[in-house]
N, C-alpha and C positions, 0 to 999 in steps of 0.2 A: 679530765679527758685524756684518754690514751694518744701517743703522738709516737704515730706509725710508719716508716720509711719502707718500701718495698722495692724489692733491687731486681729491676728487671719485668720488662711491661708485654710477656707475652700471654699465652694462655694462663699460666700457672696467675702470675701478676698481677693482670688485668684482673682476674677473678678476686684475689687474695684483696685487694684496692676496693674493688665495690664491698666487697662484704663486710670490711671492717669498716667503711666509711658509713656502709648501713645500719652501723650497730654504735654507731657516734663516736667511730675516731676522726681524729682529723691525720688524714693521709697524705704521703706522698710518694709518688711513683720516680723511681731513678731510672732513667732506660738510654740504652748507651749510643742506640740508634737514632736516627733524625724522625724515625717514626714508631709508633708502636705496633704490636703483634704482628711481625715484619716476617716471622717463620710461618705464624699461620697464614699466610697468603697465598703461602707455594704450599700447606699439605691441601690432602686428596685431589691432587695435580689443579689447585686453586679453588675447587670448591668446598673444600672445607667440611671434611667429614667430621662433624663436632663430635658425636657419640655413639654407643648403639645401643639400640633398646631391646637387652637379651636381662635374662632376669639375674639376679647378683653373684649368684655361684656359679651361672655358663661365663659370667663377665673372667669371673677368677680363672676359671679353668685357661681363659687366653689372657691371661699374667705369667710370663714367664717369669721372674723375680718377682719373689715375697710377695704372693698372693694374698698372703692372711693380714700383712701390715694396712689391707685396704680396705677391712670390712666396716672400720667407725667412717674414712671417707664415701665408701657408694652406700651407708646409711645416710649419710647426711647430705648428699645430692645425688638422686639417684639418676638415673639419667632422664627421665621423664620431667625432675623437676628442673633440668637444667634447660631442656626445651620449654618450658613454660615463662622461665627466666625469659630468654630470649626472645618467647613469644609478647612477654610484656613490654620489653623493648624496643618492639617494634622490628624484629628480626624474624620471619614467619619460618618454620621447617618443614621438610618432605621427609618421609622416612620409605627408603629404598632396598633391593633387594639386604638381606640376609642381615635385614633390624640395623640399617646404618641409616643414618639422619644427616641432615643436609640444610645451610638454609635454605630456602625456598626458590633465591635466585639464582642459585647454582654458584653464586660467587663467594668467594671469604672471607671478600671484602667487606662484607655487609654485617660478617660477626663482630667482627674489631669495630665498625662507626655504631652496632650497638651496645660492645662496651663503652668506646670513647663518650658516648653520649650520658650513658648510666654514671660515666665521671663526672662528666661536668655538672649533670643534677645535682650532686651531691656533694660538691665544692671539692675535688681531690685535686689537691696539684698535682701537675704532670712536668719531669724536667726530664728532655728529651739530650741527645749527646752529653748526657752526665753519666761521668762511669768510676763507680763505687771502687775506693783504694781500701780501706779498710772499715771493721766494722769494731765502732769503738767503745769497749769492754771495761767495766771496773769492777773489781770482789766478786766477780762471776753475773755479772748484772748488766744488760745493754744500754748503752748511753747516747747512742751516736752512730752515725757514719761519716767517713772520710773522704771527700772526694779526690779526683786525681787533681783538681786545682788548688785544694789543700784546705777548701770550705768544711766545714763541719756541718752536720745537721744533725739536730738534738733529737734524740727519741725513747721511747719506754721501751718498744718493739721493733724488729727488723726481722722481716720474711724476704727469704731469700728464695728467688725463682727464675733462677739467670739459667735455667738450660744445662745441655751437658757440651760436648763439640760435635756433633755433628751439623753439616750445613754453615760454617763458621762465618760466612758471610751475612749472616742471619745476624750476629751477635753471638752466636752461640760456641765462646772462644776457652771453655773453663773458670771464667771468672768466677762462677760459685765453688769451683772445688778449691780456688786460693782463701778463698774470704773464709769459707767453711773450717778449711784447714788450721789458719792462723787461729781460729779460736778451738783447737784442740780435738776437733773431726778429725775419726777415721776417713779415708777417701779409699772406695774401691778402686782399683785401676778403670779407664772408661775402655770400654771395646765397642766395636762396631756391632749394629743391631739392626734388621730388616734391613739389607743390605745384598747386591747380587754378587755373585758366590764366581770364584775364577777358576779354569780348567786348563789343563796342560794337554789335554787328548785334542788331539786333530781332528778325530770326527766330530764332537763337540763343536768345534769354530765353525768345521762347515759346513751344517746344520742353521749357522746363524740365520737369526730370522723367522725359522721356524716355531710354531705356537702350538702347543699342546694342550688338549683339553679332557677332562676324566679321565688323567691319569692320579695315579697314587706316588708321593714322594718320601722315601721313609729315612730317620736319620738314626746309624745305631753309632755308638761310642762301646767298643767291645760286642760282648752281649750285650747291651742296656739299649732299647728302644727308645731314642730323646725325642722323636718325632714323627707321626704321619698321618698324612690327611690327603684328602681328594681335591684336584681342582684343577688349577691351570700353570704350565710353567714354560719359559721360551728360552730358546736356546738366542746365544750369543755371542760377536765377537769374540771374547774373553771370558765364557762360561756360559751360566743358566742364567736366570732374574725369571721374574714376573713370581706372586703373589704365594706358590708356595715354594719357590726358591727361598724369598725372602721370610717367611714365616721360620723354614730351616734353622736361615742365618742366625737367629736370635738364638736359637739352640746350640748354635755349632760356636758361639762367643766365648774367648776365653779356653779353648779345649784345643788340645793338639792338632791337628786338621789329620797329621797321619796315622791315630787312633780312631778316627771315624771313617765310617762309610753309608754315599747316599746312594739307593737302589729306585730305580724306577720302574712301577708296575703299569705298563702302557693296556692293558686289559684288566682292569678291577671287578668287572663287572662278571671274569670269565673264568672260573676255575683250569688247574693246568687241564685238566680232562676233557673240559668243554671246549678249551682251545685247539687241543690234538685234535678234537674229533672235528672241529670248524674247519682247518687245514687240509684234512684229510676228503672232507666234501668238496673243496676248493680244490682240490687236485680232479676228483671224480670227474669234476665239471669241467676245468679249466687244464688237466695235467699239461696239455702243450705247451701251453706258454710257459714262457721263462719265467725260474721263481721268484725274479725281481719283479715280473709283471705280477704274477699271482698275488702277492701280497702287497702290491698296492691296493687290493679291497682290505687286507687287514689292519697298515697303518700308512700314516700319509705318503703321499708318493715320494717325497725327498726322502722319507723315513728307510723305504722298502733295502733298497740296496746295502745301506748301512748297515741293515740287522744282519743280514746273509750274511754279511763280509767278517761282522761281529761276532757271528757262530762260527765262523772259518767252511764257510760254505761259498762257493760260487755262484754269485747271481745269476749269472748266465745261464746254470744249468736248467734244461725243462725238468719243471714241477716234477712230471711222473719218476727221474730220479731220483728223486728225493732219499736217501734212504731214514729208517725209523730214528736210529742214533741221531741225525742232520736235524730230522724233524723234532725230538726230545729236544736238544740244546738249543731250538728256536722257540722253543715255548719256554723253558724254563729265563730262558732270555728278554722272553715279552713278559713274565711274570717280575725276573728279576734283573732289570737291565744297570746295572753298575755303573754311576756316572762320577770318573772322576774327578775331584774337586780340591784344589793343591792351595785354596785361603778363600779372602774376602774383597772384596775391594775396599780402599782404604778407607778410614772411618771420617773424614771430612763428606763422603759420600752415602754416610746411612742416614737412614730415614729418623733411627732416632741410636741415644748412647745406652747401652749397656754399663751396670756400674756406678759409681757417683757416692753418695754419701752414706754412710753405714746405719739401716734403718733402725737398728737396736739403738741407737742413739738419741732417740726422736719418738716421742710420744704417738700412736699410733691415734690416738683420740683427739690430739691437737697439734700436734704435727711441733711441737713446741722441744729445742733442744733440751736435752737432759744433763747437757754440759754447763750450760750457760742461761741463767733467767734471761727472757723476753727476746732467746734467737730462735725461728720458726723456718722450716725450709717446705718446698710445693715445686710439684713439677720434677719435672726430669733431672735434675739437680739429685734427685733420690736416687738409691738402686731401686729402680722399682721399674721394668717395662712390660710390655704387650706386642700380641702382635697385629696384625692390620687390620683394620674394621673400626675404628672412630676409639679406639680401648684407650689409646696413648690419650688422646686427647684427651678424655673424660676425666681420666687420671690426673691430669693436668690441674684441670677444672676443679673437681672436686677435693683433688689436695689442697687447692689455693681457697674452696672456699673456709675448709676444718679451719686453715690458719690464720686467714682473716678474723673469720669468728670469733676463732678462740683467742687470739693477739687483742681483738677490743674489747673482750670482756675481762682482760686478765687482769691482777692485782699488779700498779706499778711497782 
């Protein structure tokens, strides 16, 4: 019988635990906290977006890092079967706008008491506030874990699914990238990842507050377009946030901040042509009013002034002023509005890390180190992210089950 230690009891963990206890190891969960899956409780603001049910290559397409390293993991739970998991657990799902799943009661709480439950059926220990010192190695072969009290616990296998730092109140403090390292892992640096994004421009700040909807947010580095999508994005004390802010930010990881530039298209919908000629009706109709009034039917009212100001135009003036030159650099303005962006906020603040352990090192089919018999890593502990819509998570999930799996069926 395979005798399995997994370091670290959250998504990746919890999962990596049932699956090899399913396959007849005997397991045991090390988890540093007094509870487990303590990070999932606070994602999709506690309701716990587990997955999304988009088909395996839309999945890839929102994998920022090594897409391709995940094609043997969403074969082997795809996200359907992972709701079905859950569903036999006794944990029921909703699946809500734009193929993201949910349990059923809205809480996240309810993922975790149906893994903890899936534990206990199946005899796993669980040792809660034990935090893995090292991971103990002989002629390239796993033997063990170290605890920080200086316990030993013997094993064939060790999956390691400690997270990366973001959130570090979570648990999630780098302890995988030590343990990883000590046995001869590459360690990417970790950067911040879905994360809202800071600005030194004054009209930026105050704007705060303000929420934006169907516009377009694009990220270039030089020439090279690293980002852009439609949706929604809110301005802030201290920059942008909301959803593709934060989509950006995984783009913008790791990259000069002063080689990039993000442009906001607050009319997607509206060629510049369409938009001159909108303006230009809006004047027919409206010339009296002042151009700040006028274009408060174009974009939101706190929006109006700012843009004028931003073309070097005077709000004040009536509309019928306008001249064409004024009117040109306000459309190419709405088409291409320039938001600058001078970093990230700090990475104990993203939603998840950027970075981590070098996936060339690691069996894409079993998640099994290439350095070392019988070390196995899951989870975000990998370089391997996503961005928002239940991606991270799945990834999670489905990394932890390849290595369960494949950790109990392996040769000791």
């Amino acid at each position: 019988m395979q005798l399995i230690v997994v370091i670290g009891g959250g998504a990746a963990g919890l999962m990596a635990a049932v699956t090899a206890a399913e396959n007849g190891a005997a397991v045991t969960v090390l988890e540093r906290n007094e509870k487990l899956g303590k990070k999932l409780y606070i994602t999709g603001k506690g309701r716990c977006n587990c997955t999304n049910l988009c088909p395996a290559d839309e999945f890839r397409q929102n994998v920022v890092r090594n897409p391709c390293f995940l094609f043997s993991a969403l074969e082997a739970l795809p996200p359907e079967a992972l709701l079905a998991r859950l569903e036999s657990w006794g944990c029921p799902t909703v699946v809500e706008r734009g193929n993201r799943a949910f349990p059923a009661s809205q809480k996240a709480s309810d993922v975790t008491r149906a893994f903890e439950r899936r534990l206990q059926q199946l005899g796993v220990t669980v040792r809660k506030n034990a935090r893995a010192a090292e991971i103990v190695t002989e002629a390239g072969q796993v033997r063990g874990v170290r605890l920080e009290n200086g316990e030993t616990i013997a094993a064939n296998a060790v999956i390691v699914c400690t997270g990366g730092v973001s959130y570090p109140s979570t648990g999630s403090t780098g302890d995988g990238y030590r343990l990883l390292a000590a046995c001869g892992h590459t360690l990417l640096p970790p950067k911040p990842a879905l994360i809202p994004l800071n600005s030194d421009a004054d009209w930026v700040k105050e704007l705060q507050g303000l929420s934006l909807k169907n516009v377009r947010l694009t990220l270039t580095h030089g020439k090279k377009k690293l980002f852009t999508d439609l949706g929604e994005m809110l301005f802030t004390h201290f920059g942008i946030s909301g959803p593709l802010a934060l989509s950006a930010s995984s783009y913008l990881a790791g990259l000069p901040v002063a080689e990039c530039a993000f442009t906001l298209d607050l009319k997607p919908g509206l060629t510049e042509a369409q938009l001159d000629a909108r303006i230009l009706r809006d004047i027919a109709t409206d010339g009296k009013k002042s151009l700040q009034n006028l274009l408060r039917g174009l974009y939101p009212e706190r929006l109006a002034a700012t843009m004028a100001e931003l073309a070097g135009i005077d709000p004040r003036k009536p509309a019928l002023e306008l001249r064409r030159e004024e009117r040109e650099a306000l459309v190419r303005l709405t088409k291409a509005l320039p938001v600058p962006v001078s970093g990230a906020e700090p990475i104990a603040a993203a939603v998840v890390t950027a970075g981590g352990a070098e996936v060339k090192q690691f069996s894409p089919s079993t998640l099994e180190s290439k350095l070392v018999h019988g070390l196995y890593a899951a989870g975000e502990v990998l370089d391997v992210d996503a961005l928002t819509g239940g991606f991270n998570l799945h990834i999670a999930f489905s990394t932890g089950y390849v290595a369960g799996h494949a950790a109990a069926q392996a040769d000791s």
